[in-house]
VOKETOR-288288 format. One record per atom (N, C-alpha, C, CB): x, y, z; residue in one letter. Coordinates in steps of 0.1 Angstrom, whole numbers, plus 2048, in hexadecimal, padded with zeros to 3 digits. Glycine has a CB too. Layout:
<sebas>
XYZA;...
</sebas>
This chain:
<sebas>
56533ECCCX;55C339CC1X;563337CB4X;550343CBFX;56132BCADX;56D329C9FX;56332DC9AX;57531CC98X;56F331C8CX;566338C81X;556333C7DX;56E337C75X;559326C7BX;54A322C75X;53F31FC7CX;54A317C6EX;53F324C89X;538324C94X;532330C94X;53E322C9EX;524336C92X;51C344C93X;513341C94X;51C34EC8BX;512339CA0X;503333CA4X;4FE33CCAEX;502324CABX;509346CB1X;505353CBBX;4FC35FCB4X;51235BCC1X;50035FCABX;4FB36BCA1X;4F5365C93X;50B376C9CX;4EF366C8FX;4E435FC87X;4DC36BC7AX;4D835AC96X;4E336BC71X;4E1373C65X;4D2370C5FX;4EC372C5BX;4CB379C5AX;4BE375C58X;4B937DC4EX;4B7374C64X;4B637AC40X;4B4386C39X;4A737DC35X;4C138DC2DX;49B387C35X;48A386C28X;48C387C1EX;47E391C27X;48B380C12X;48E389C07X;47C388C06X;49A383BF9X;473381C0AX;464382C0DX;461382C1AX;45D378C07X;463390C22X;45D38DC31X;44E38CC31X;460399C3CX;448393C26X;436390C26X;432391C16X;42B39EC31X;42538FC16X;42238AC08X;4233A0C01X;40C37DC09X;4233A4C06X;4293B2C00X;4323B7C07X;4203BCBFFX;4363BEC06X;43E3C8C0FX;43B3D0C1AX;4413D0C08X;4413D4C28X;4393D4C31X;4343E6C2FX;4413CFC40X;4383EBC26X;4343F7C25X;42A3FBC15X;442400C28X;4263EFC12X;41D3F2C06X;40A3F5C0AX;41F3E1BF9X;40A403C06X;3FD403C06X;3F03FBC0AX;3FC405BFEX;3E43FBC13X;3DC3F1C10X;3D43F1C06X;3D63F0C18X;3D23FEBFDX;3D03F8BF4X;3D03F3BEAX;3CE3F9BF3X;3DF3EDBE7X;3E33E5BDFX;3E13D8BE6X;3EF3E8BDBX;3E13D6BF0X;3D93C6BF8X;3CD3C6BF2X;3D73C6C0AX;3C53D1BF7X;3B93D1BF2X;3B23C9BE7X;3B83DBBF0X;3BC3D5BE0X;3B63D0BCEX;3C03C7BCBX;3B53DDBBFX;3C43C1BD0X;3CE3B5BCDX;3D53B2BC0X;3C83A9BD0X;3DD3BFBC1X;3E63C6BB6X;3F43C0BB9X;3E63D8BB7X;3FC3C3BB0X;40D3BBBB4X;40E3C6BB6X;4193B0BAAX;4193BFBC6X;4203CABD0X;42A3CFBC3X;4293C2BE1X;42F3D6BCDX;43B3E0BC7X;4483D9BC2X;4413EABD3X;44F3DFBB9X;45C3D7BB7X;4623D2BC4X;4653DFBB0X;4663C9BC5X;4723C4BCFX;47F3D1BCEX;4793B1BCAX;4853D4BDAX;4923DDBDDX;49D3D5BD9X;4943E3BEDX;4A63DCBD4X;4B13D4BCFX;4B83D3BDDX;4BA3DABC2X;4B73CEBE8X;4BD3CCBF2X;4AD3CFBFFX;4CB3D7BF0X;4AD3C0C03X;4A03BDC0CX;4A33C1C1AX;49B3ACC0CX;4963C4C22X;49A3CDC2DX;4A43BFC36X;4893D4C37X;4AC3BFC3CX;4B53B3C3FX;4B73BAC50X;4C73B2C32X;4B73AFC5BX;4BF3B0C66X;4C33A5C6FX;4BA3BAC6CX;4CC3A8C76X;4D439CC7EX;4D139DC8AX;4E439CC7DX;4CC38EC92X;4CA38AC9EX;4D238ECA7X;4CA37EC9DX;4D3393CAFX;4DF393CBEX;4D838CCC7X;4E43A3CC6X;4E3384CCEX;4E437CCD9X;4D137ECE2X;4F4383CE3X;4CC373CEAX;4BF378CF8X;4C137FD01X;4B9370D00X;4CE380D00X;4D1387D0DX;4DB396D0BX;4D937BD1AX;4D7398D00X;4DB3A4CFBX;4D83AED02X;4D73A7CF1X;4E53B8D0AX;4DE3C4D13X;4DF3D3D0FX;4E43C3D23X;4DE3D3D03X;4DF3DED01X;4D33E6CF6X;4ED3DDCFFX;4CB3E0CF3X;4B93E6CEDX;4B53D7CE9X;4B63F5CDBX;4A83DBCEAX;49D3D2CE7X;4933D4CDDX;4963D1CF2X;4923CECD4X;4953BFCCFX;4A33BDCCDX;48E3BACC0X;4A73B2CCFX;4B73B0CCFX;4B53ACCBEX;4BF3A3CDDX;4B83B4CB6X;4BA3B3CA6X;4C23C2CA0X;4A73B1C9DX;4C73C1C9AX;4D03C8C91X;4C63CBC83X;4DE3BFC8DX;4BF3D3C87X;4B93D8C79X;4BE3DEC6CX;4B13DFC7BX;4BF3DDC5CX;4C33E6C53X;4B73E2C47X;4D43E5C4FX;4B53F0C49X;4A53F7C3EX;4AE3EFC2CX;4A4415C3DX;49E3EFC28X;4A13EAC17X;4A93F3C10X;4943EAC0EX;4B03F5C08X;4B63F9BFBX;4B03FEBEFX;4BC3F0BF8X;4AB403BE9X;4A3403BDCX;4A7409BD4X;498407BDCX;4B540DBCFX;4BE410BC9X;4CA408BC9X;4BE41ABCCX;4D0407BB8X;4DC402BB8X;4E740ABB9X;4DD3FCBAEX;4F4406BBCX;500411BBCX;4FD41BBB0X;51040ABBBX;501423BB1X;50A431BA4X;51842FBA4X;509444BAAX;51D429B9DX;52A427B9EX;530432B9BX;52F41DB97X;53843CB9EX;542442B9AX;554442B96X;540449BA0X;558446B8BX;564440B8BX;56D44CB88X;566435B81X;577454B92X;58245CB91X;59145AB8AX;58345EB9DX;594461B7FX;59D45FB7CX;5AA469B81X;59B45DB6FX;5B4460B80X;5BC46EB85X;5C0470B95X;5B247DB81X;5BA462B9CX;5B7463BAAX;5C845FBADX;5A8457BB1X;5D2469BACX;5DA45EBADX;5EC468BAAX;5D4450B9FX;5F8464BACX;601468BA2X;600466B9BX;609467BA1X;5FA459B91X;5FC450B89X;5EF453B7FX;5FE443B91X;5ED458B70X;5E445AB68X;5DA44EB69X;5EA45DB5BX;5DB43FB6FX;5D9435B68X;5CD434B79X;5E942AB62X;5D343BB82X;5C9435B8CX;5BE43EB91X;5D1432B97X;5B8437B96X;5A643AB94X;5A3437BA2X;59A42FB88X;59543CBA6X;58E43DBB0X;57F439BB0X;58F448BB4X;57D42DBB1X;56B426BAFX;56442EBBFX;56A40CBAFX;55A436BBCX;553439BC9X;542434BC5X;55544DBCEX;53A434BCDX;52B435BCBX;526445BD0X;524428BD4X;519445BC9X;517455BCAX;50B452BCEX;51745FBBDX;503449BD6X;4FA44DBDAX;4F6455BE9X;4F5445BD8X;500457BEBX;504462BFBX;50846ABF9X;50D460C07X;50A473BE8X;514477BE6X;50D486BEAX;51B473BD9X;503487BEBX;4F8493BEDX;4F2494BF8X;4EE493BE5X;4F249FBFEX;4ED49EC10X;4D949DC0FX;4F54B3C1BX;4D64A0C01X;4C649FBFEX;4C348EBF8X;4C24ADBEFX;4CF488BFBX;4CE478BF5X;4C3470C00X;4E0470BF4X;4BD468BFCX;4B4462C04X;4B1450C07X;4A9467BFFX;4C2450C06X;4C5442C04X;4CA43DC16X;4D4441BF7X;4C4437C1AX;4C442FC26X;4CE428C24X;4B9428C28X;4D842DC32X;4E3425C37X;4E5418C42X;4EA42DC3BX;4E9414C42X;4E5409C48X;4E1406C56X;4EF401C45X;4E940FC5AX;4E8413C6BX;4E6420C70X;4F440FC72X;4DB426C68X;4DC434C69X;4D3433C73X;4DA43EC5DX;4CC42DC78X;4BE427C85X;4CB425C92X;4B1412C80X;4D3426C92X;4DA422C9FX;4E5432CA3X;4E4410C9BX;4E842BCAEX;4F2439CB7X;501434CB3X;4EF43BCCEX;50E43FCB8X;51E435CB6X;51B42ECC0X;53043DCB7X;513430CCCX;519429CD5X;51041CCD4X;51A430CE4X;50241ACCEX;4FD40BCCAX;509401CBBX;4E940FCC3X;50C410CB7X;516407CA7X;520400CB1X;522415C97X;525409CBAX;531402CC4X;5303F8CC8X;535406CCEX;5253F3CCEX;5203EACD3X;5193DACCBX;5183F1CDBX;51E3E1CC0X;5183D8CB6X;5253CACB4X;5163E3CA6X;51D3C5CB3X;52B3B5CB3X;5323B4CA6X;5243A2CB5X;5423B2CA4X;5453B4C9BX;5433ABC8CX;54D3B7C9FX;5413A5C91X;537398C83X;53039EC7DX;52C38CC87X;5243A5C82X;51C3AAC7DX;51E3BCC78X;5123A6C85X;5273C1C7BX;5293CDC79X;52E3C8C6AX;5333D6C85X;53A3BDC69X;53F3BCC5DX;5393B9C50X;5463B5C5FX;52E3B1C51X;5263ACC49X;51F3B6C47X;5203A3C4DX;5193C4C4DX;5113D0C48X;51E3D7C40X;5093DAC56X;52C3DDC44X;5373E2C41X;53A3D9C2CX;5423DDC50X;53C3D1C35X;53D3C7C26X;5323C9C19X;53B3B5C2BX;5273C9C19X;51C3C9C0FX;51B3DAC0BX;50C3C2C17X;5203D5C01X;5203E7BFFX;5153EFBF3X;5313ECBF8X;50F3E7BF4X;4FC3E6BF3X;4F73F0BF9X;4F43D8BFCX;4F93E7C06X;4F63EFC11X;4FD3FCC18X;4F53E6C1AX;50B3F9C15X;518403C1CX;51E40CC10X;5253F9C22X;518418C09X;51E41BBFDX;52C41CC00X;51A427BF7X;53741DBF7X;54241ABF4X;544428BEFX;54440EBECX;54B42FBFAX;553441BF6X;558443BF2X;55944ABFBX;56543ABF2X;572436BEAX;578427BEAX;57C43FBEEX;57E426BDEX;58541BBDDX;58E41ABCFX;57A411BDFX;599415BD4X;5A3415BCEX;5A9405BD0X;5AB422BD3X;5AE402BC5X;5B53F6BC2X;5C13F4BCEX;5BB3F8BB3X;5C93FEBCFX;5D63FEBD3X;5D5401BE3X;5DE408BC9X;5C8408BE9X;5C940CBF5X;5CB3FEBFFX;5BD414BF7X;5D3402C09X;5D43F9C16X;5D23FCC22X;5DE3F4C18X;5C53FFC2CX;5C0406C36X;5C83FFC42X;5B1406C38X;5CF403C49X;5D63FEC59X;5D6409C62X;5E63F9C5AX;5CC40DC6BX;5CE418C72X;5CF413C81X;5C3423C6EX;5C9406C84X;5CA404C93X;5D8407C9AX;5C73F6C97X;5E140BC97X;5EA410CA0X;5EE41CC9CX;5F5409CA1X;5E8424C96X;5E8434C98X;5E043ACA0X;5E743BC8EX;5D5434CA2X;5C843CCA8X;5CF440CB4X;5B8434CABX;5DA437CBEX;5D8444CD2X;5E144CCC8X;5E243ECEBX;5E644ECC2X;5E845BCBDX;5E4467CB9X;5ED45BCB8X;5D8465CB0X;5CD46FCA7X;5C8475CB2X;5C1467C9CX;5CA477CC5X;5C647DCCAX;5CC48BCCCX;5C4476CD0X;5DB48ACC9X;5E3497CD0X;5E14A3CCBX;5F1497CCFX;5E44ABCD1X;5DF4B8CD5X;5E34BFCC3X;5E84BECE5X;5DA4C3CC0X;5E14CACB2X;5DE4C2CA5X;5F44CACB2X;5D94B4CA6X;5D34ABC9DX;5C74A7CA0X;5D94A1C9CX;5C14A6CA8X;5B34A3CACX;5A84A8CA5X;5B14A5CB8X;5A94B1CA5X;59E4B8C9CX;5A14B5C8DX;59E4C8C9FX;5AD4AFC86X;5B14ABC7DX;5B44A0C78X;5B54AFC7DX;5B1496C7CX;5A9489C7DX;59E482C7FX;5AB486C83X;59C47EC77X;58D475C78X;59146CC81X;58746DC6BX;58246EC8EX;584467C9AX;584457C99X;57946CCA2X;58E450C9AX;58B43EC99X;58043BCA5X;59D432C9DX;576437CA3X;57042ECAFX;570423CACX;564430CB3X;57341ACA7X;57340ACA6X;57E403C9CX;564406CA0X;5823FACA0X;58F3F4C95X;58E3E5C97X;5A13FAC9AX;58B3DFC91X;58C3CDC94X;58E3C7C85X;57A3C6C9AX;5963BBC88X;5953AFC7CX;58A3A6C7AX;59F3A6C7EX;5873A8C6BX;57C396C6BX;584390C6CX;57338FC5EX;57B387C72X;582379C75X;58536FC69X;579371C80X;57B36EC61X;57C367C4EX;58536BC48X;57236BC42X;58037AC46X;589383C3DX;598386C41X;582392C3CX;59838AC4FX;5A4394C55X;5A53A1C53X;5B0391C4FX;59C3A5C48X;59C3B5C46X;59A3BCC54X;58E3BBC3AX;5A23C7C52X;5A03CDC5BX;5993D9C59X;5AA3CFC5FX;58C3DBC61X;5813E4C65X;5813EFC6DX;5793DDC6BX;5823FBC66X;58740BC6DX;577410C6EX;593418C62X;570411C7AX;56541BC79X;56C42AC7FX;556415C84X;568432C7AX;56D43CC7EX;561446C76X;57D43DC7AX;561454C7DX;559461C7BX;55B465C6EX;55E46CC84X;54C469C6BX;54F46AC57X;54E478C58X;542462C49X;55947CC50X;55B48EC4CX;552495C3CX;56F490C49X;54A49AC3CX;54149FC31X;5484A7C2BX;5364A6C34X;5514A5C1DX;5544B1C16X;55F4A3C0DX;55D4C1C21X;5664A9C07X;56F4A3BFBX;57F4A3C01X;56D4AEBEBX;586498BFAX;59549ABF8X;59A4A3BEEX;59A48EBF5X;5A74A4BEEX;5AF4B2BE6X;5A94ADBD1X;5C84B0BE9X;5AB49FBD6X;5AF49CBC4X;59F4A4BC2X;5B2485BBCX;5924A0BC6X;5864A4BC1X;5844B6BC1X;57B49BBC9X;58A4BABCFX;5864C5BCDX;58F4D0BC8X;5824C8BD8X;59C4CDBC9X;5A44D5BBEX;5A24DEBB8X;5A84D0BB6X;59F4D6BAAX;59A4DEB9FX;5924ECBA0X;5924D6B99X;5894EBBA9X;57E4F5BAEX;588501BB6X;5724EDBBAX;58F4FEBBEX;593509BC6X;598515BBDX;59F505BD0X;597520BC4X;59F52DBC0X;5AE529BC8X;59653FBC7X;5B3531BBEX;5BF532BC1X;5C4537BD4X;5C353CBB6X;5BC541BD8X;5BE545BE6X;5BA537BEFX;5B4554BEBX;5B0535BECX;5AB523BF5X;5B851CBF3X;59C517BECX;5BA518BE4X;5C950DBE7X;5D5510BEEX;5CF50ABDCX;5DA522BF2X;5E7525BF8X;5DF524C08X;5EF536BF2X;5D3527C08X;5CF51FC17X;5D1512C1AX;5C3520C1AX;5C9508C11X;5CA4FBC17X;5D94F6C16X;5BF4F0C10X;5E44FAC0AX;5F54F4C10X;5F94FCC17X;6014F3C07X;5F7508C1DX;5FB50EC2CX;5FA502C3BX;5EE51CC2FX;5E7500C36X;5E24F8C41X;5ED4E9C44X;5D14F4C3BX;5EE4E2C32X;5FB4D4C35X;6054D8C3AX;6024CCC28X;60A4E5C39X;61B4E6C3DX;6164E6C4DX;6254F8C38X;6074ECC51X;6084F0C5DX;60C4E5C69X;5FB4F7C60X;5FB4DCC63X;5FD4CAC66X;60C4C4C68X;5F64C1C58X;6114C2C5EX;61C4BDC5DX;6284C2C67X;61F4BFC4FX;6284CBC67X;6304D3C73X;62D4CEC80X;62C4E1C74X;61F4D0C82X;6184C7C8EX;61B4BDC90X;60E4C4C8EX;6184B3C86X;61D4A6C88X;62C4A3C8FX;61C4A0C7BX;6354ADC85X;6464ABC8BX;64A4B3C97X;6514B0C80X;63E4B4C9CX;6414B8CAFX;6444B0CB9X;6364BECB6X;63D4A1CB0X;63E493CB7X;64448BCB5X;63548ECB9X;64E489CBCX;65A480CB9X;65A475CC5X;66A489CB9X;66446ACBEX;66545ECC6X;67445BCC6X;65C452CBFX;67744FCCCX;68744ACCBX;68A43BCC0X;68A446CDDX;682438CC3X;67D42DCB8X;67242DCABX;679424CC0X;67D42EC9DX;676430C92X;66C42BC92X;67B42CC88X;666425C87X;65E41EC80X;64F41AC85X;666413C7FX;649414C83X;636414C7FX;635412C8FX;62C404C72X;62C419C96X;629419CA3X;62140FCA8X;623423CA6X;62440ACB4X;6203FDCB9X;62B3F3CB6X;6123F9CB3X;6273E9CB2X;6313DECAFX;62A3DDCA4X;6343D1CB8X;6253E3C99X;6273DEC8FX;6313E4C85X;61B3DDC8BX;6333D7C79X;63D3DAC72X;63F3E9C6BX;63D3CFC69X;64C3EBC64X;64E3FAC61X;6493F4C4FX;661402C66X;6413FFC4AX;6393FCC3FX;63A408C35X;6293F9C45X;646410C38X;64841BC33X;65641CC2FX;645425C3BX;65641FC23X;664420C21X;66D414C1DX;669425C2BX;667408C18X;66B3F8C1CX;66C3F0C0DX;65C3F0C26X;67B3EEC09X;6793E9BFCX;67D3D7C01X;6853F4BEEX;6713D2BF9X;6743C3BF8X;6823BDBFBX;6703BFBECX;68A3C2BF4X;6973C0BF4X;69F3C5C01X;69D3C7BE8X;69C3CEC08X;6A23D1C13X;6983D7C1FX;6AE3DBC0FX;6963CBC25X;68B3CBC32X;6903CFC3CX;6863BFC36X;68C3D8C42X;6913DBC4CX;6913D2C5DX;68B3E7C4CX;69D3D2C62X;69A3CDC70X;6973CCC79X;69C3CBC73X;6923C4C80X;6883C5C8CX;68C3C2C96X;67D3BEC8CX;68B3C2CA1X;6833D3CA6X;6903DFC9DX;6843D6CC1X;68D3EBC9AX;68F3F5C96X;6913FDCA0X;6873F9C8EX;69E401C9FX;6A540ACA8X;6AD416C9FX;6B1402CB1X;6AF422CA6X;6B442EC9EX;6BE425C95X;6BD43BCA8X;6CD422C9CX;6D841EC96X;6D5414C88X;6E0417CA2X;6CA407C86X;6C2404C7EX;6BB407C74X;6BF402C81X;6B4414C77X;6AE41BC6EX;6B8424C69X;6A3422C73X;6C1429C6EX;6CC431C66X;6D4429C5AX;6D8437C70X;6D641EC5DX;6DE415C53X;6D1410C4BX;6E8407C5AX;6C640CC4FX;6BC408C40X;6BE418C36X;6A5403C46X;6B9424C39X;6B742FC36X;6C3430C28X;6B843AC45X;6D0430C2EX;6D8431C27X;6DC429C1CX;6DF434C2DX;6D7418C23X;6D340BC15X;6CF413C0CX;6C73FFC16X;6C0415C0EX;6B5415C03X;6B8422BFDX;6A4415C09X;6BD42EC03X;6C4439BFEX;6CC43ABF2X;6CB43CC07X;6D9431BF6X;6E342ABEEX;6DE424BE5X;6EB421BF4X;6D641BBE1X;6CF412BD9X;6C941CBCEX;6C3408BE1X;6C2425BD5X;6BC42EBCAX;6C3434BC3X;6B5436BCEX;6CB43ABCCX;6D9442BC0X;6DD439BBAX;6E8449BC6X;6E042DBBDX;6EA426BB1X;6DF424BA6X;6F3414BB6X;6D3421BA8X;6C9422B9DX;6C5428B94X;6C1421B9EX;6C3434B9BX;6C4441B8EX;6D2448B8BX;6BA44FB92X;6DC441B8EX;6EB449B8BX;6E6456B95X;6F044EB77X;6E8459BA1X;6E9466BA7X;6F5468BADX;6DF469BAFX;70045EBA7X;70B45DBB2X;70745EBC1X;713468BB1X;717460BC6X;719458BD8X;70F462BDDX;72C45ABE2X;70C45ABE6X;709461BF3X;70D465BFEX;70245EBF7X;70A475BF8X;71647BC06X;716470C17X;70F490C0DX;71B471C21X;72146BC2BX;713471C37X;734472C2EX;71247FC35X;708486C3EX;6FB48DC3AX;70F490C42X;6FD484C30X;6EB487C21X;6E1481C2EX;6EA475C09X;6E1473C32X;6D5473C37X;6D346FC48X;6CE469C2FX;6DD479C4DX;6E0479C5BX;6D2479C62X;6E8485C5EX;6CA471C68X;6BD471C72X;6C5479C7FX;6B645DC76X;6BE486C84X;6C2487C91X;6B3485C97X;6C9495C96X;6A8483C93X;69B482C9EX;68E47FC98X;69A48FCA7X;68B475C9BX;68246DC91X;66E477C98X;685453C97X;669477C8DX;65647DC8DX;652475C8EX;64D485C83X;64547EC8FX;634475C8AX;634479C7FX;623478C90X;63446CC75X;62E46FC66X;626466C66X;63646FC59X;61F46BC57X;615461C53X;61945AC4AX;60A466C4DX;623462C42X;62B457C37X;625455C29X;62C447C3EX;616458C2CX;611456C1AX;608463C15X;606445C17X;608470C19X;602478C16X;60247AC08X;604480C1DX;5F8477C03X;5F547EBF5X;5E9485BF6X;5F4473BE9X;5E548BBEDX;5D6495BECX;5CB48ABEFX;5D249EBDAX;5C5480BEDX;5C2479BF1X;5C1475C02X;5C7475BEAX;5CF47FC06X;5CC47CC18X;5C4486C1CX;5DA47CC23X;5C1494C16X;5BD49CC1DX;5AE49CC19X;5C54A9C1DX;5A74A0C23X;59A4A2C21X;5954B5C28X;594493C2BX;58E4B8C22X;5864C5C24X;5754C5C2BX;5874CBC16X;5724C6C32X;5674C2C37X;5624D3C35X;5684B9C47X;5544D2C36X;54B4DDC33X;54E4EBC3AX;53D4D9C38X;5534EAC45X;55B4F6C4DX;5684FFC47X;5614EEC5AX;56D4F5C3CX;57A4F6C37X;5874F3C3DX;57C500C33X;5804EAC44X;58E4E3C51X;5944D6C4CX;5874DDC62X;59F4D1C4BX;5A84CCC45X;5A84C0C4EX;5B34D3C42X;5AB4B3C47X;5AD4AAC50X;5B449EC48X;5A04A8C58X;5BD49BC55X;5C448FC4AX;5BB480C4EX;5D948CC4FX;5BF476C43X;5B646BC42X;5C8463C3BX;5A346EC36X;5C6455C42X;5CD447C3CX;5D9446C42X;5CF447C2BX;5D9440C4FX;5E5443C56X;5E9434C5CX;5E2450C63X;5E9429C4CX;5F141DC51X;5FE41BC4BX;5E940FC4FX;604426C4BX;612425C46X;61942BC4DX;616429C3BX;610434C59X;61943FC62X;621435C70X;60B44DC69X;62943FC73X;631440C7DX;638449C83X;63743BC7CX;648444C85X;64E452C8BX;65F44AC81X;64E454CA4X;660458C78X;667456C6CX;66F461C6BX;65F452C60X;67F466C61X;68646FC5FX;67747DC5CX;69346AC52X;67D48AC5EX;66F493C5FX;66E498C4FX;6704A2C6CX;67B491C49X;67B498C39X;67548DC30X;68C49CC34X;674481C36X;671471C33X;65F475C2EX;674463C45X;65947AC33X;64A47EC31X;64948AC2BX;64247EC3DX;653492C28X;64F49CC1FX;652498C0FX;6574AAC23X;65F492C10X;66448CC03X;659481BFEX;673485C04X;650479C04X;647478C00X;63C47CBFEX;647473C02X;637482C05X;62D492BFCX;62B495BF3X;62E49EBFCX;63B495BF0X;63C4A1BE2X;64049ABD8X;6474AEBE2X;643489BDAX;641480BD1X;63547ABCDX;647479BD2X;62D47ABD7X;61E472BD3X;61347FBD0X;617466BE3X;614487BD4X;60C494BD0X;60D498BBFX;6134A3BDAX;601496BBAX;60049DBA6X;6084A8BA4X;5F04A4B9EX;6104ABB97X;6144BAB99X;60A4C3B96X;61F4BEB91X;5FC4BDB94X;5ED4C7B96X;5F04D1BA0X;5DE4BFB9BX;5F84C9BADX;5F34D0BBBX;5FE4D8BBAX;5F14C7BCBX;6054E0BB3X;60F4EBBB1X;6144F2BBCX;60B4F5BA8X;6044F6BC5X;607500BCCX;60D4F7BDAX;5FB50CBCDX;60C4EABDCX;6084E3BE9X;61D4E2BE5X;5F94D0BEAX;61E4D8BDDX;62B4D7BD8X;6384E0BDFX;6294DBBCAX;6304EDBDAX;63A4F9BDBX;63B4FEBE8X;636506BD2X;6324FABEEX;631500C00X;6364F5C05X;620504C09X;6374EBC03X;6414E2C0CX;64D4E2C08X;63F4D5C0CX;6544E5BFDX;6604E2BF6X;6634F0BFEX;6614E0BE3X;6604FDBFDX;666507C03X;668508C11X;662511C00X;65C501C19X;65D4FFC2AX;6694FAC2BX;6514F4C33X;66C4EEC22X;6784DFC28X;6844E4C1FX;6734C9C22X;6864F4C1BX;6934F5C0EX;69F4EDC15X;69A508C09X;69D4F1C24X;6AB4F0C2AX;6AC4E1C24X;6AC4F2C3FX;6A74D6C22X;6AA4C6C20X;6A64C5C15X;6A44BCC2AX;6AB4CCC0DX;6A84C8BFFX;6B04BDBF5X;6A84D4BF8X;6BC4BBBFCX;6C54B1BF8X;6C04A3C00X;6D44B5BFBX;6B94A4C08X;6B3493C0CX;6A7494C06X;6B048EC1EX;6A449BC09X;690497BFCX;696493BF0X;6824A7BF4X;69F49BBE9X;69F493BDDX;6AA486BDDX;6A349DBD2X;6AC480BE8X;6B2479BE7X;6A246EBECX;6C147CBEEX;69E473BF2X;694467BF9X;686466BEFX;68E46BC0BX;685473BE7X;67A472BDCX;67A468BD5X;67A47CBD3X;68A463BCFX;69545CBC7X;68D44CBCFX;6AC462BCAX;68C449BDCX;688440BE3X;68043BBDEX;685443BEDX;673447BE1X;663446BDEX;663441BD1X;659454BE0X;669446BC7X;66C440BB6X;66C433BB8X;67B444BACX;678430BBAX;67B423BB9X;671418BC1X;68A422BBDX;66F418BCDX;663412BD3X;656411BCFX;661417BDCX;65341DBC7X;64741EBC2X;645412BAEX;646433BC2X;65540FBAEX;654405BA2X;6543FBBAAX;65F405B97X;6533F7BB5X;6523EBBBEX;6423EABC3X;65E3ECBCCX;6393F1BC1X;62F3F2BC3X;62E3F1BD7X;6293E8BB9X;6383F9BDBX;63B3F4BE6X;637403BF1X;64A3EEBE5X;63940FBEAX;637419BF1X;62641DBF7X;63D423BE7X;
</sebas>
């Protein structure tokens, strides 16, 4: 079907399905009073196919709106003083009484839902409050998910069930299991001190986990490109093989030292003997705490299988020095490689003035 062809699916919104509203009193018919304000967002739903086999009426229903966003704006969301976090708050309360768009359906009818029309409900964020959003974020997770199953991460992961491109847009579309509770930057502040030497116990624990799983071949899993670690100026080559990744490593290495004067680089500074699973962009921002107090990582389109000191030295460069105590429990786990973190921190610097990290 080309794009401008959606004679299958057929969008259909009331902004007057009847001369009131289908839920206004009769006696405002009665006494033939003006209906109620109009909802800032009309009850709206989309046609599916006659021979739709999966419920009846074949329509995609989503209830009116009668509230505008709450915009909220986080400062501080960030290394960087300057960057911020726009969320909406009207979900922000489990006593909130704001109708979601597809809260009338099961995962396994959302699954079944065609992806045109999933996008167009996803997209209107009217209808879809907006949790977070950031300027700078770039979501790619379809080639991490057969991984988010292994043994020791699963429960620490938000489950992906759906991943597709619009076809207009190209954006790519992650439905996945929503976790109830906050990231580090929001909840921070609040913890006692004994909670925070728990939850950077919990990252060293993860992280450990993660470097149980190794590969033979570096870089971003599947065939897609390596998106970590990558300065404009020196692209790495493809396909990516150990011997390959050892000589980019030591480029961009080299490059950095000569940038900040750190002199040579020793010969056996960034010897790879056996490449992990990283994620590659953990900042407080990745972790999430859900109501149980269970930890879970979130944003895994930068990950792969990368040096195991390559993802701590970024940690402890994109992490605030708010998170003091997170800082200090990784820096003492990894002392033994404390001369490549700061050589690869030196990396994350310089990349990060490329807007590239």
């Amino acid at each position: 079907m080309d794009d401008d062809d959606d004679s299958q699916y057929r969008y259909v919104q009331r902004d007057k399905m009847l001369d009131y509203p289908p839920n206004t009193p009769f006696s405002y018919r009665r006494a033939r009073r003006p209906p109620p304000p109009e909802p800032h967002r009309p009850c709206t739903w989309f046609e599916l196919p006659a021979d739709w086999p999966h419920w009846y009426p074949a329509i995609v229903r989503c209830p009116e709106v009668t509230t505008k966003p709450q915009w909220n704006f986080s400062t501080n969301f960030g290394k960087h003083p300057n960057q911020l976090m726009m969320s909406d708050k009207r979900t922000a309360h489990r006593m909130s009484r704001f109708s979601l768009p597809l809260e009338e359906y099961t995962t396994q009818q959302i699954l079944a839902m065609p992806q045109e029309i999933l996008f167009e409900i996803i997209a209107d964020w009217h209808r879809s409050p907006l949790l977070s959003f950031q300027s700078r974020t770039r979501n790619n997770v379809s080639r991490i998910s057969p991984y988010l199953g292994l043994r020791g991460l699963r429960d620490h992961v938000p489950k992906v069930r759906r991943v597709f491109r619009d076809r207009r847009t190209r954006s790519l579309v992650i439905i996945m299991d929503f976790i109830e509770g906050g990231n580090l930057y929001a909840l921070w502040p609040r913890l006692r001190a004994a909670e925070k030497d728990r939850i950077s116990k919990q990252i060293v624990a993860l992280i450990r986990t993660m470097q149980t799983y190794t590969s033979e071949l570096p870089g971003a899993l599947g065939t897609s490109r390596a998106r970590a670690f990558v300065h404009p100026l020196f692209p790495p080559t493809a396909p990516l093989d150990m011997q390959a990744y050892r000589q980019h490593l030591a480029c961009i290495v080299g490059s950095a030292h000569a940038r900040y004067h750190m002199g040579p680089v020793a010969a056996d500074l960034m010897r790879v003997d056996r490449l992990v699973l990283a994620n590659m962009h953990l900042d407080a921002g990745s972790f999430l705490v859900d109501g149980t107090g269970k930890l879970c990582i979130v944003g895994w389109g930068k990950s792969g299988f990368y040096a195991p000191e390559a993802e701590i030295a970024i940690c402890t460069y994109l992490i605030p020095v708010g998170f003091a105590q997170i800082i200090a429990r990784l820096v003492e786990t990894w002392s033994h490689k404390h001369g490549q973190m700061v050589s690869l921190r030196a990396v994350a610097s310089w990349l990060d003035e490329q807007s590239a990290l």
